[in-house]
Steps between C-alpha positions, in 0.01 A plus 500: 500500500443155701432532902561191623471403843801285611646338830854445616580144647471605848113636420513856487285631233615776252386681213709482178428710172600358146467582139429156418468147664871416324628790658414357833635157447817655327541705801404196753710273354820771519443560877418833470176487668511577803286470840476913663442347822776235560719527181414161365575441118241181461207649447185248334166673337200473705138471338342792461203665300524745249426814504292631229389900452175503340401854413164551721486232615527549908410199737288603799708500865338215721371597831749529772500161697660351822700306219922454628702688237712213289791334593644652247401864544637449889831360352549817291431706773690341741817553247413846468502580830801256570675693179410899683643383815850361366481805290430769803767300704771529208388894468570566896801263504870526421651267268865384663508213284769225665586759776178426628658320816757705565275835502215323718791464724609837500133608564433302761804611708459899400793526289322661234102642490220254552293475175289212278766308259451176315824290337581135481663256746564151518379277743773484716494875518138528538539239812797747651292760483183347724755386712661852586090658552489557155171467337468471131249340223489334190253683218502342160572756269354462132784501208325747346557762833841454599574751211479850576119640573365726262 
């Protein structure tokens, strides 16, 4: 099994697992790669070192410094903790889909029980809203989440 670290063309880096370095390019080159944070399908290898399990062999920790974690490591973290908030948001929210418009409405006027929902509108409908007191937000939601949570 290959672990190769990859980005999507928007920078967000991701892990991907193979059983060979063909398998990745087969699978690249098919679009079936795909980005968890933003659902990109161009995804390019990034250089990485190997990672080699000698039997015994353990390298010594270095002392703790005043050394700033990696861009890298803050990048990964900052998607993880972007990735737990869209998924706590989606876990207290209602899905309404298109309606979403149309049941903001009714919420906001009392016609039916105030509670969290999240749905799609279009611009137009997104501007009608803000214009009636409405307020509303846009959250990217990875491909890989608009599916049902497990």
């Amino acid at each position: 099994m290959k672990v190769l670290d990859l980005c999507c063309s928007s920078g967000h880096p991701f892990e991907g697992w193979f059983a060979s370095e063909s398998d990745f390019q087969q699978q690249n080159e098919r679009g079936l790669i795909e980005c968890p944070l933003c659902g990109d399908t161009v995804a390019t290898r990034r250089p990485s070192a190997p990672r080699l399990n000698l039997s015994g062999a353990r390298e010594t920790e270095p002392a703790a410094s005043n050394r700033p974690t990696p861009a890298p490591a803050i990048a990964t973290e900052l998607q993880a903790a972007y990735l737990g908030a869209v998924r706590a948001l989606m876990a207290r929210t209602e899905d309404v889909g298109p309606r979403f418009a149309e049941e903001a409405r009714r919420i906001h006027y009392g016609e039916t029980p105030d509670r969290g929902i999240r749905g799609q509108v279009t611009a137009e409908e997104r501007e009608a809203l803000q214009d009636e007191g409405i307020e509303t937000f846009s959250l990217p939601v990875p491909k890989a989440m608009e599916g049902p949570l497990q």
